[in-house]
N, C-alpha and C positions, 0 to 999 in steps of 0.2 A: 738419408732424410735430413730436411734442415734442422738447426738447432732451436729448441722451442725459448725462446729469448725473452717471453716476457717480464721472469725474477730473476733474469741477468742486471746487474745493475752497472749503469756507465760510473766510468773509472776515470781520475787527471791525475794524477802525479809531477812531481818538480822536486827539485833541491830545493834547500833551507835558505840559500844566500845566492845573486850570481852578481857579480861586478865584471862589469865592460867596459873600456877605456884607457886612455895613452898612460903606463904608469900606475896603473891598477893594482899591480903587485906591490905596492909600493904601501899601499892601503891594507895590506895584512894583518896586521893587530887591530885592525878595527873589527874583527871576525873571531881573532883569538878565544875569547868567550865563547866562542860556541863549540870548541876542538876540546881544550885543554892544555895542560903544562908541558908533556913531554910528546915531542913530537918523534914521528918516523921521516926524513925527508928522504928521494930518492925519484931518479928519473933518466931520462936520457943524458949522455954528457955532454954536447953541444947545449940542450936547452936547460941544465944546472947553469951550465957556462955564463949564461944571459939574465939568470935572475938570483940567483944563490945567495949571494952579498945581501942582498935587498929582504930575502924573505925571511933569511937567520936573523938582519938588522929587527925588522919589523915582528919578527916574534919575539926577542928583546923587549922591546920597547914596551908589550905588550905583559912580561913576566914570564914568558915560557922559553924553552930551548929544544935544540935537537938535540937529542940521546941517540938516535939509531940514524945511519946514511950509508947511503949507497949509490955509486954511480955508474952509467953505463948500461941502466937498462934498458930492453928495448923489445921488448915479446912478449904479453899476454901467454904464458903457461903455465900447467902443474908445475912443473919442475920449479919454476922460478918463485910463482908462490910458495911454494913450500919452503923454499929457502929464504924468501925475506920473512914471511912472517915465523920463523925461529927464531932468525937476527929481532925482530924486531919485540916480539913474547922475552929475549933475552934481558933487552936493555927495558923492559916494563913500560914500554909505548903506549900513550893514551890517544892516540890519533897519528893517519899518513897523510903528511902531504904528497901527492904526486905529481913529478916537472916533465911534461911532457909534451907527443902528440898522442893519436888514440890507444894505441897498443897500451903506451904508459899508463894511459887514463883506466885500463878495464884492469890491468896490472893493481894497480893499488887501489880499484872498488874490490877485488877478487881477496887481497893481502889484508885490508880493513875486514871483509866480511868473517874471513878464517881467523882473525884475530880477536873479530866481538867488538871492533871501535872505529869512531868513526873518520870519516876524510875526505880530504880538501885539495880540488884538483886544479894545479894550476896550468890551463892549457895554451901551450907556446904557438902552435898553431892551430889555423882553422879547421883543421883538416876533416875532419870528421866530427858529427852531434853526441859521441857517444858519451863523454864526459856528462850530460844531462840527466841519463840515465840511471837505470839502478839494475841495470843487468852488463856484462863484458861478454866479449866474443874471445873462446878460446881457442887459441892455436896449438900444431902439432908442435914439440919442441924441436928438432931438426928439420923438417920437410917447410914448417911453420903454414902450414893447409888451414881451412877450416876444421875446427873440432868437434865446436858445440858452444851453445848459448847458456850462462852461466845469469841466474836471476836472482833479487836480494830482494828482502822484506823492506829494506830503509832507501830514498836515495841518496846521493851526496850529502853532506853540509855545508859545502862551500863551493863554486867554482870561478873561477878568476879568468878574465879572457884581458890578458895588458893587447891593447891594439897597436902600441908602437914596439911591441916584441915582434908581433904579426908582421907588422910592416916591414921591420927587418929580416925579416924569413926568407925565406926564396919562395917566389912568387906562385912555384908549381904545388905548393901546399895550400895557398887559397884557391888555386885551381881545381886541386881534385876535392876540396871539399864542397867548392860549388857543383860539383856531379855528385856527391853523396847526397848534399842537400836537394838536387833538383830532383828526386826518387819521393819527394815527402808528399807531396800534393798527390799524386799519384797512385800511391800506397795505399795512403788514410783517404783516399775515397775510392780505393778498390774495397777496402775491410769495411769502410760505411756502409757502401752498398751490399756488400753480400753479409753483413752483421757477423762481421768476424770478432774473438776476442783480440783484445790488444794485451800489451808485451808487460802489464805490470800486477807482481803479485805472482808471478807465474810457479811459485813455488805452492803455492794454497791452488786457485782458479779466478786468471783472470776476467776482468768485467770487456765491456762492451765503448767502446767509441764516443766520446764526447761533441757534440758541438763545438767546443770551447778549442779543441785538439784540430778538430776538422778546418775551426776558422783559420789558426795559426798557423797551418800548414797551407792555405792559400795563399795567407802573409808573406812564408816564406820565399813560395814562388814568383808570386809581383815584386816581391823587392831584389831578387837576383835576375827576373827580367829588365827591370829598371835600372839597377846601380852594379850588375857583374860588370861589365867594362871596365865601366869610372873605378871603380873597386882593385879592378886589377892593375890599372895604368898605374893606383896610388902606391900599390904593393910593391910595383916599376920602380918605382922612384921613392920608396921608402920611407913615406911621409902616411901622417894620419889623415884622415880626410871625412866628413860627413859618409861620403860612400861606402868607404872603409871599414867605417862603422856597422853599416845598415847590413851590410853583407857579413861582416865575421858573425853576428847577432844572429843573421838567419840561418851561417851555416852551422852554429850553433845551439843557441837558445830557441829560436821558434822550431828549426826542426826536432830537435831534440824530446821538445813535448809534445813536437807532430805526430813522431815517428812512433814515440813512446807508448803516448795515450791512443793512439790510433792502431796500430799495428803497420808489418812490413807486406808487404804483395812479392811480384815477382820479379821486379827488379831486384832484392837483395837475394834471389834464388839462385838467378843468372850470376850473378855476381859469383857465391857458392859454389856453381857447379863449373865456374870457370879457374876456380882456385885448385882444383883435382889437378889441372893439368901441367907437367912438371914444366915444361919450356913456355906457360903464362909469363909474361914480362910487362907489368902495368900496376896504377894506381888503386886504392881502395876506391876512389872516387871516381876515376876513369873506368871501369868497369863497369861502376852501380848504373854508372850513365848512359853505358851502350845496353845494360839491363831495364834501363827506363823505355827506350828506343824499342826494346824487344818485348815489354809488356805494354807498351802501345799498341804495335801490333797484332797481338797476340788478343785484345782489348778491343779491336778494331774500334780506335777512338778516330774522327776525322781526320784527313790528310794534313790541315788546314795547323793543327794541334801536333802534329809528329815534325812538320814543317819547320814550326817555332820551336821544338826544341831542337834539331839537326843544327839548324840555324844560331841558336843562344850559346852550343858546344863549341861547333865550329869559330864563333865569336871569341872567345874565351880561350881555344887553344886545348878542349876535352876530345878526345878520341871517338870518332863516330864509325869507323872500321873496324873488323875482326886484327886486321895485321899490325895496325897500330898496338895488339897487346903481343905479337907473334904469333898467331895462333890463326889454323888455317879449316875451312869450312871442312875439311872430312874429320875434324879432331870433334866434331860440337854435339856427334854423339853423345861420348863420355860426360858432354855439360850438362847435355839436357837431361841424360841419367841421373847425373845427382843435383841438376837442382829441381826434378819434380820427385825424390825422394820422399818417405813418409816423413813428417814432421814438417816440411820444408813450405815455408811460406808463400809459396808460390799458391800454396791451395787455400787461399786467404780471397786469389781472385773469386768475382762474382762469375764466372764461368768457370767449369772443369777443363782445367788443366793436363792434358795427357804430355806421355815423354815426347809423341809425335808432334802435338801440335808446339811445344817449348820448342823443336828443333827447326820447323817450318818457321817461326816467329822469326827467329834469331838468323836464320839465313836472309829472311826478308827484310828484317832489317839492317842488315849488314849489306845487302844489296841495296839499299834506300842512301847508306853514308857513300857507297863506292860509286851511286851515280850519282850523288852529290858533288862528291872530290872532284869527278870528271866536267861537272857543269852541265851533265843530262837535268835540267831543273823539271821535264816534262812528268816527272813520277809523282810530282804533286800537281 
């Protein structure tokens, strides 16, 4: 029976602070005030490598230092949380910075939350909205699978997106964040339509869908139909660009409160149930994207609209085939098993969802990219 929704109340959530732009990092003590004195810094080693100097300088400048570091992370887990936030309860850390991409990012909302304080994420790539949030996706410590959705009462306090770190990245990190990010529009008006709750608070009960969440997530989609390209040619050639911009923004900041305040449908299902399988070989963002493809389907949204996104992936250089992730159509049992599991977002669609129809979806649309590739254009 549907949910009687009339003393649900709609929900928006965001971070305290977010700065975007060439050298962003650079701007860290203007934020200080809002952390505290003794920081926790720690993150990946490459993307320490790229801003470290600059955030130790700028917390200086500011009156505070690093007490607790760490480098080299790179996995949202128990095991790991547990271990920095010892390290970091040791040294009496009043806040984390965390250097990263997303794993980093849910790594130290997960390390902040178990510690009681709060943190400032400085994210190196685009890759993923999850830094917006106030919940992290946990993984298994060796298989490194999905786990489980991990959800906090605060969001961030800070998050930092330097666009000329971005552009120094390799260009296949703004690529798959633009497939994470193409899943938001999609999502957030599958859960509008069927009045789904969304993803904040989820430790009490969260509320219902915003307007405000719904419009941002259209944002996001127009502006990576318009500027993915141009976006990526910049990332080619390692320079900042207006486009550069509009794109790290959406596959950050607009998705991020799309995704957030809105909730996720069945493209992050697919995504999910595609992560079971041990010989998977693909992006978070390549995945979420042939997830978009399959809840299109699934959706029976027009041709016309599965077309323009085939079309926007293929542009961009994102995976429209099963074998692009290795992964072959008698394996999609096991996917569709666990991404229409109980809890699993996929039941967020405004149509019921069975294992059958997840599995027909997913074939279909893998049959839509493979007569794509081929130049069969007749299937639209």
């Amino acid at each position: 029976m549907p949910e009687d929704i009339y003393n649900i109340p709609r929900t928006f959530g965001s971070p305290n602070r977010f700065a975007l732009g060439a050298n962003a990092v650079e701007k860290f003590n203007l934020f200080v005030p809002l952390l505290g004195k003794r920081g926790f810094l720690f993150g990946g080693s490459t993307s320490l490598s790229t801003c470290e100097d600059s955030i130790r300088d700028s917390l200086g400048e500011a009156g505070a230092e690093v007490v607790a570091y760490s480098s080299g992370e790179r996995y949202c887990t128990d095991e790991a949380t547990e271990r920095l936030a010892e390290q970091g309860e040791a040294e009496e850390a009043e806040f984390i910075v965390g250097v990263g991409g997303g794993s980093v990012m849910d790594l130290a909302k997960l390390v902040a939350d178990e510690m009681g304080v709060k943190v400032a994420l400085v994210n190196t790539v685009a890759t993923t909205n999850g830094a917006i949030s106030a919940l992290s996706v946990v993984y298994t410590d060796e298989e490194h699978a999905f786990k489980r959705y991990d959800f906090f009462s605060r969001s961030p306090e800070l998050v930092v997106m330097d666009t000329k770190i971005v552009a120094e990245s390799p260009t296949h990190f703004l690529v798959s964040g633009m497939g994470d990010a193409s899943a938001c529009k999609w999502e957030s008006e599958a859960c509008w339509n069927s009045s789904s709750r969304n993803l904040l608070d989820h430790h009490v009960e969260s509320g219902l869908p915003t307007q405000a969440s719904l419009t941002l997530s259209q944002l996001s989609h127009d502006v990576l139909m318009d500027y993915g390209v141009d976006a990526k040619e910049a990332c080619e050639a390692e320079v900042v660009t207006p486009a550069l911009n509009r794109v790290v923004e959406a596959n950050t900041l607009l998705t991020g409160l799309g995704f957030e305040s809105s909730g996720l449908a069945a493209a992050h299902s697919i995504h999910n149930g595609l992560t079971v399988l041990e010989n998977v070989d693909g992006t978070h963002g390549g995945m979420v994207g042939f997830g978009v493809l399959t809840q299109l389907v699934l959706e029976n949204q027009p041709k016309e609209e599965i077309k323009k996104m085939v079309e926007f992936y293929d542009s961009v250089g994102l995976p429209i085939t099963l074998d692009a992730f290795n992964v072959e159509v008698d394996q999609l049992d096991a996917v569709a098993e666990a991404a229409v599991a109980e809890g699993e977002t996929i039941h967020n669609e405004p149509v019921g969802v069975s294992k059958e129809l997840a599995l027909d979806s997913m074939k279909y649309a893998n049959r839509i990219g493979t007569l794509y590739k081929e130049g069969e254009k007749k299937i639209f």
